[in-house]
N, C-alpha and C positions, 0 to 999 in steps of 0.2 A: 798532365796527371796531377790530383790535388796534392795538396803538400803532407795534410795527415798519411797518405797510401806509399809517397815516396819515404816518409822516416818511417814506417813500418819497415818496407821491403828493403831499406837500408839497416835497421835493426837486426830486423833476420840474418841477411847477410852477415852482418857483425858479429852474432851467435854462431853462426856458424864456425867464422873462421875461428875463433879463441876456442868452440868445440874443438875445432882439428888438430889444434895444437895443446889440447887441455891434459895430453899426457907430459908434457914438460911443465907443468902448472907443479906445486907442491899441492899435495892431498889438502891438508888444514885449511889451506887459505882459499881451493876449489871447491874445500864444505861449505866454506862464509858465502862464497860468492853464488853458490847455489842457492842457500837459503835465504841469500838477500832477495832471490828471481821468485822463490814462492812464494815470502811477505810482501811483494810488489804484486804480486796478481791476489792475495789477500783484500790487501789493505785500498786498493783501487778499486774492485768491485764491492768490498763494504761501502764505499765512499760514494759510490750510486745511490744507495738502498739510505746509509745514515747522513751521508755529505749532502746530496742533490735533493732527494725526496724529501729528506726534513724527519725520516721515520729512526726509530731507535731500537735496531736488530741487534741482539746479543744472543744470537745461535749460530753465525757463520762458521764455529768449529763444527756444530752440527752434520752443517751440508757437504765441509771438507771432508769428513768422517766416510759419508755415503759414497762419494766418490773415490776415496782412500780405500773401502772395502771393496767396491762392486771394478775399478779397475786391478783392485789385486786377484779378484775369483779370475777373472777373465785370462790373464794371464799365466795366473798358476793353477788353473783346471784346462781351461782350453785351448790355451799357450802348445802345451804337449802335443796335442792333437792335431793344430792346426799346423804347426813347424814340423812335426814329426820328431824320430829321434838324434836325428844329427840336427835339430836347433836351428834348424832354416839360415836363411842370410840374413844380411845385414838388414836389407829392403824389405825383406817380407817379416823380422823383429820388428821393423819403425812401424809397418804398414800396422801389425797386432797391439804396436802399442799406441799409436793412435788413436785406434779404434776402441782398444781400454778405454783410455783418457777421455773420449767423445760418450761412451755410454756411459761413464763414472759422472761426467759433468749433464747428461742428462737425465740420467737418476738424481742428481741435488737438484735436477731445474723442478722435478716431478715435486721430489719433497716440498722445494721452495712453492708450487702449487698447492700443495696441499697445506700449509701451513699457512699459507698466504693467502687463501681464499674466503675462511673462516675469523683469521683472527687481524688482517687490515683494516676494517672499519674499526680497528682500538688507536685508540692514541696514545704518545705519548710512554708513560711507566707502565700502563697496561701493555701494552706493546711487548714494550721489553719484558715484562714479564712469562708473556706468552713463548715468545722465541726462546725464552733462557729454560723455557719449560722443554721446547721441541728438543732445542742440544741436549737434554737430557736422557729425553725417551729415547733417543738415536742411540747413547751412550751406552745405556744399558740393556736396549735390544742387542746391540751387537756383544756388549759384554754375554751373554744368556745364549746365546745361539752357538752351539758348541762346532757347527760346520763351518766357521768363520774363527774357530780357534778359542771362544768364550772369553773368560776371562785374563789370557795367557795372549791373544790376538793371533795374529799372522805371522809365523816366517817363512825365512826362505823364498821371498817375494825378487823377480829377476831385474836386474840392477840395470834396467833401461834408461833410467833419467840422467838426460846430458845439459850441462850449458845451452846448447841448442834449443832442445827441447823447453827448458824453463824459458830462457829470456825470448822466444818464438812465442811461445804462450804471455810470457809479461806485453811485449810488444800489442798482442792480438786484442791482450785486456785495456791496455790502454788506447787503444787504436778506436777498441768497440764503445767504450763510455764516453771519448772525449766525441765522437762521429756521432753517440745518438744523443747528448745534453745539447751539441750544438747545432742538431736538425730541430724542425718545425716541430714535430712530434716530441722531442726532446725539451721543449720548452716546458710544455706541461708537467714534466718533473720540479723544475725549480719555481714553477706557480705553486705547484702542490706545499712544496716547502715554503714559500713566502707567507702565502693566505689562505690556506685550505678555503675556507668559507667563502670567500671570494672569487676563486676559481670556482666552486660549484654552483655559484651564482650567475655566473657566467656562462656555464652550460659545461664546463669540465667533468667528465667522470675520474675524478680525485683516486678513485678504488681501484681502476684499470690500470691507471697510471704507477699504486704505489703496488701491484699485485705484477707488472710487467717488469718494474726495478728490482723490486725480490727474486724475481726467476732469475732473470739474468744476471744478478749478483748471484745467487745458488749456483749457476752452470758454472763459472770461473772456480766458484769456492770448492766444486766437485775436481776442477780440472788440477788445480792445486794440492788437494788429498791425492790424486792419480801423481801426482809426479812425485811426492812428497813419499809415499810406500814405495814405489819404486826407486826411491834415493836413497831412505833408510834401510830400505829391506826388510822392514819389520812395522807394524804397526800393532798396537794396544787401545781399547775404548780410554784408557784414562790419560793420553794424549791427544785426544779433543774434548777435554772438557771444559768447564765453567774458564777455567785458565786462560786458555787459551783463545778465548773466543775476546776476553777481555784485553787481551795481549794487541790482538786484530784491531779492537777499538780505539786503544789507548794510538796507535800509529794514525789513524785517521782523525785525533780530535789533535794531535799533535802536529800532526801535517796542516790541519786547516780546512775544518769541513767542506766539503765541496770543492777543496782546489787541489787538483792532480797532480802538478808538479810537486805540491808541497807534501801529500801524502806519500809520493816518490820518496823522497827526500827523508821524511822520518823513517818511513818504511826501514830503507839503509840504515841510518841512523841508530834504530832501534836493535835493527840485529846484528848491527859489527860493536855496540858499546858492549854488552856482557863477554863480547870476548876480548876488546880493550881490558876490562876488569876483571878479566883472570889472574892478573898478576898480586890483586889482592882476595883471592879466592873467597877466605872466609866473610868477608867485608862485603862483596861483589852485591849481592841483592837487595842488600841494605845500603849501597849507594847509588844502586841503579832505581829504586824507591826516591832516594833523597832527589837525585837528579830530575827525576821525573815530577816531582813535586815544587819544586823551583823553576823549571821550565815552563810549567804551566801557571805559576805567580808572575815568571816574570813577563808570560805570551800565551795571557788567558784564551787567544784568538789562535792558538796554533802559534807553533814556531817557524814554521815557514810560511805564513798566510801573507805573500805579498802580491803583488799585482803583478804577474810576470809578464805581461804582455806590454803595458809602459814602461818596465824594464826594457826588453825587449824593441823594445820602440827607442827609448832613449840611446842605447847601445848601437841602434843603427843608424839612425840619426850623428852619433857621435864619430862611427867610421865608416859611414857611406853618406853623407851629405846629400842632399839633391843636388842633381848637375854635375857631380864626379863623376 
């Protein structure tokens, strides 16, 4: 069995068990560790689209949003329907909310087609500009659509999302980026990003490749808005805006574009410091700015951007020798 398929099935497994026991967890510190599992399926599938491909997306709140709305309809319209009124079991809730989360992330893939088809030949600041336009329109379509709750959003959204659930899904994001950067097909990503011009001298179609990285970053980013309403219970258009999209970014140029461990790693990072600096509340944003700003003086390449595989390599080397 390859070795990516065994730390999946091993991660799951992982998830699971601290699910089963997440009612002896304290609430506050099952919030952290929840939210650390969303900004890891975030900040890892941005990290396709801006790490690997070389492109500069600033709408991934956008796609989360879509997938954040269309697995909350699902639930709290057809939720009732399909469970009946004693609320089904356990099995047949996982089964409905799967199947949320699965239409919610391919409704952001749809978006991420439609946004992706027209505006991938830009490069560059156009780029971003175009995407920072899409997170918009999303924002305010669903702010304006009063069957989605308008400007007031969603409540009362059923409080499906487990430990499970998240790190099952982080697992799956990482499972999927690292299995297709490091397939044959998957090359063509990091060509795209070295030499655009070059690759399509070559005979690369540059635009399929940066139009298949968008989709698949939009499904995780939808799957992530699905687990995300279902954890808060509530969701509003002005929690995936401009903000937060930036928020997504700043984890991934901090982690080390294109390197997944290290986007892991800030990922964490990023969302357990603001609750580190609780304790100087009114201070908090203004040092988590300052820090952010040093960090990146002193690790203009990302803070984690190390080569962990000759890490790796030297670690084994040092306690499994050849011939032990």
């Amino acid at each position: 069995m390859p070795k990516p398929l065994i730390a999946l099935l091993a991660a799951v497994l992982v998830a699971f068990g601290v699910s089963y026991f997440s009612d002896h967890i304290d609430p506050y510190y099952l919030d952290v560790i929840t939210g650390v599992g969303i900004n890891i399926i975030l900040a890892v599938s941005l990290n396709l689209v801006n790490g690997y491909t070389g492109q500069f997306s600033l709408g991934h709140a956008g796609f989360m949003s879509v997938g954040a709305y269309l697995s909350a309809a699902i639930t709290m319209l057809a939720g009732p329907r399909i469970l009946g009124d004693s609320g089904g079991t356990a099995v047949q809730q996982g089964l409905l909310f799967l199947g949320a989360l699965l239409v919610g992330g391919l409704g952001a893939a749809l978006a991420g087609v439609a946004v992706g088809i027209p505006s991938l030949r830009l490069k560059g600041d156009y780029l971003a500009l175009v995407t920072l336009g899409f997170g918009e329109i999303i924002r305010v379509i669903f702010q304006n659509v009063d069957a989605l709750g308008g400007a007031l959003g969603l409540n009362g959204i059923p409080n499906y999302t487990t430990v499970f659930w998240v790190y099952s899904f982080a697992a799956l994001t990482v499972f999927t980026v690292v299995c297709l950067v490091r397939s044959t097909y998957g090359r063509g990503f990091v060509a795209t990003r070295d030499d655009e011009v070059a690759s399509e001298a070559v005979g690369l179609n540059t635009t399929r490749y940066k139009i298949v990285a968008f989709v698949v970053g939009a499904f995780f980013a939808g799957v992530a808005g699905g687990l995300y309403g279902h954890f808060k219970l509530t969701i509003t258009p002005t929690g995936f805006d401009f903000t937060k999209s930036i928020e997504i970014v700043v984890m991934v140029i901090l982690g080390g574009m294109g390197n997944t461990p290290g986007v892991i790693l800030a990922a964490i990072l990023l969302t357990v410091l603001p609750e580190v600096l609780r304790a100087v509340d009114e201070y908090r944003m203004v040092l988590y700015s300052l820090l952010l700003i040093v960090l990146m003086l002193v690790r203009p390449k990302g803070l984690f951007n190390f080569d962990y595989s000759a890490i790796a390599s030297r670690l084994r080397r040092k306690f499994w020798p050849a011939g032990s």
